[in-house]
N, C-alpha and C positions, 0 to 999 in steps of 0.2 A: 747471157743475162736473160733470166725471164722476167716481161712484161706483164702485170696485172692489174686488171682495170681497176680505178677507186671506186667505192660505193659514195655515191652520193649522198648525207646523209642532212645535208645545210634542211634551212627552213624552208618550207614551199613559197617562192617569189610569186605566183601569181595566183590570184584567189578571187579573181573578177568573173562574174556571171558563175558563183555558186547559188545551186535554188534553195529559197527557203525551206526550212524545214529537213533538211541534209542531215542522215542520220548515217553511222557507222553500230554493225552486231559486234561485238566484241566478247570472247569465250576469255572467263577468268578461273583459273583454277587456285585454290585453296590447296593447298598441297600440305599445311597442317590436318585436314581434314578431307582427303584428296574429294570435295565434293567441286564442279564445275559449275559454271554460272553463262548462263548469257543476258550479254547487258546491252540496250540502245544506250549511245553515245549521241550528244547532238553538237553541230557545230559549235564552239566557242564557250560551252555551257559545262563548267567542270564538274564531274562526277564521282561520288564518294563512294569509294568501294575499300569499307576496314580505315586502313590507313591509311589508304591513297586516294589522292585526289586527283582524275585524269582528263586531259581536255586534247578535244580533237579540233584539229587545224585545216587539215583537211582528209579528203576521201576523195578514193574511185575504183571503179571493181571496171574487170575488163566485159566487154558486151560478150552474150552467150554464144558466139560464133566464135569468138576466141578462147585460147587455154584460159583457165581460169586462174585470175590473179587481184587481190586487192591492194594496196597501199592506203597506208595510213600513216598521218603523219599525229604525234602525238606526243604530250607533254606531260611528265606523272610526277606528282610533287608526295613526298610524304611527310608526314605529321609525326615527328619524334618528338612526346611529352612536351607540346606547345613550340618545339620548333620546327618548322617546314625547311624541306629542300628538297629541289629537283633530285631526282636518280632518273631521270631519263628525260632526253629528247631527242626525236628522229623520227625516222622511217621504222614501221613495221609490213610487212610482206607475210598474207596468208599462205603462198604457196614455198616460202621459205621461212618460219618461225624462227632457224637459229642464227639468220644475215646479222640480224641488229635484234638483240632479244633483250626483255626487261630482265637484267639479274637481279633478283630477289629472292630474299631467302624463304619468305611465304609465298607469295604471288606468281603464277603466269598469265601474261595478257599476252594474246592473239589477234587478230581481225579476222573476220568471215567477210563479210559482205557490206557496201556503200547503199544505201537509198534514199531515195525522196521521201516528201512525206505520203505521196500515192501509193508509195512501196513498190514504186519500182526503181530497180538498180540504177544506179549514180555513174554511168561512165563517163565524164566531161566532152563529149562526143557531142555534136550539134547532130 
């Protein structure tokens, strides 16, 4: 029998000493019009791109001494003709796009990179 680890994909339990001003770059691709977009995301503040509405929970990108990796946890609700519903909640991962991908039939959202509002990178690292 083989052993395969589960992805973890619950809500983020702890969310104490995020800094103000905590922003996620988030690359959206339009695949109707294959044009790409990049978008600041801010904590807790949901953002309308088209049909969807997406709100970030948390963020953190790994420190530049490490490989490079962001996590994003994220919530995307869409607008079908005045009714809303989630199609996604979870973890997304820049250095693995297809772990936990938003399907949609228009949309791709990705994560780049975690920041302050100083613009510099967000690693949760004291």
């Amino acid at each position: 029998m083989i052993e395969v680890p589960l992805l973890n994909i619950d809500r983020p339990e702890e969310r104490i000493d995020l800094p103000e001003g905590l922003y996620a770059q988030l690359r959206v691709l339009d695949k109707v019009t294959a044009r790409t977009n990049t978008v600041n995301i801010y904590l807790d503040r949901p953002l309308t791109v088209g049909r969807l509405e997406i709100t970030m929970r948390y963020c953190k990108s790994s420190p530049p001494e490490d490989p490079p990796e962001t996590n994003v946890f994220l919530e995307i609700d869409e607008d079908k003709e005045g009714i809303v519903e989630r199609i996604f909640t979870g973890w997304m991962f820049a250095s693995s796009p297809g772990i936990h991908a938003l399907e949609h039939p228009v949309f791709d959202v990705w994560p780049i990179i975690c920041k302050t509002s100083s613009g510099e990178i967000f690693t949760a690292k004291e």
